[in-house]
N, C-alpha and C positions, 0 to 999 in steps of 0.2 A: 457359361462361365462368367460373362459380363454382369446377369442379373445375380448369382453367390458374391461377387467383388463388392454389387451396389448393396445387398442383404447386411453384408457384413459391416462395412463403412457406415449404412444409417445405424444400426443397431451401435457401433461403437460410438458416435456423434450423438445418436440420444442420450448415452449415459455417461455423460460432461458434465461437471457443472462447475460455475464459478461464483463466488461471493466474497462480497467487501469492496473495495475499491479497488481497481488498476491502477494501482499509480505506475508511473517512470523511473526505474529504479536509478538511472542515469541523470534523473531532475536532482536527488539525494544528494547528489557529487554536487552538484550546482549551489546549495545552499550557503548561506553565513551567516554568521554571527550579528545580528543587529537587523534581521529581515523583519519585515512585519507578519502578521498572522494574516493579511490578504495576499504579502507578496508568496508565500509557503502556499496557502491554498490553490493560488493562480498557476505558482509548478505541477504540486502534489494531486486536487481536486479536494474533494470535500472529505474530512478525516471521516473515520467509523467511530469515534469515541474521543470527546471532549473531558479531562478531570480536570475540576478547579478545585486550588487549593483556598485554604484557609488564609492565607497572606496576598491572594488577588492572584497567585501565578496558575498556570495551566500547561495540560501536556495533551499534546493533541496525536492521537492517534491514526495510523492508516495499516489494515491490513489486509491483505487478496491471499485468496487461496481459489488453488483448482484442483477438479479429482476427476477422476474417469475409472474405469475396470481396471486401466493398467497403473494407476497408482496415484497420488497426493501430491500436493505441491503447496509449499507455505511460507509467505514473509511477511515482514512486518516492520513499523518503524514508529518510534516514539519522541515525540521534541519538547523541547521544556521552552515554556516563552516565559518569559517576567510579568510583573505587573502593569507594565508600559505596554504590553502583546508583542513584545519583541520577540525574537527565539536566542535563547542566551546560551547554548551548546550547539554543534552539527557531531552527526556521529560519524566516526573513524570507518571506511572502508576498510573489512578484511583483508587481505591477500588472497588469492586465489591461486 
């Protein structure tokens, strides 16, 4: 019975996978208005996708997703910094 328990658990832990960055969904909360783009990094880690705009400003991206046989898992977060590399928005936590 032991070795069907161990059969079963490798076969479900092989087909995991995760990609993007982990961030700390709890670092989010932590952020403000006027941070720099190394104090954000130093929460978040390194985004998945830098766009710069035309006017100097930038939005830096972090996204993690997981999947396995029993199903998907996906979030995401977007910040807008100025031309200074400030971040000039924090986003609003949902309700839950």
């Amino acid at each position: 019975m032991r070795k069907h328990f161990l059969a079963i658990a490798a076969l479900l832990l092989a087909g995991c996978v995760s990609m993007g960055t982990n961030y700390d969904v709890a670092a989010v909360d932590r952020l403000r208005v006027g941070m720099t783009k190394a104090e954000v990094i130093g929460l978040l880690g390194q985004p998945n996708q830098v766009v710069t705009n035309s006017d100097g400003s930038e939005r830096l991206v972090w996204v993690h997703s997981t999947g396995s046989m029993l199903g998907a898992n996906a979030r995401s977060v977007g910040l807008p910094f100025g031309a200074d590399g400030r971040l000039t928005d924090v986003p609003q936590r949902s309700p839950q």
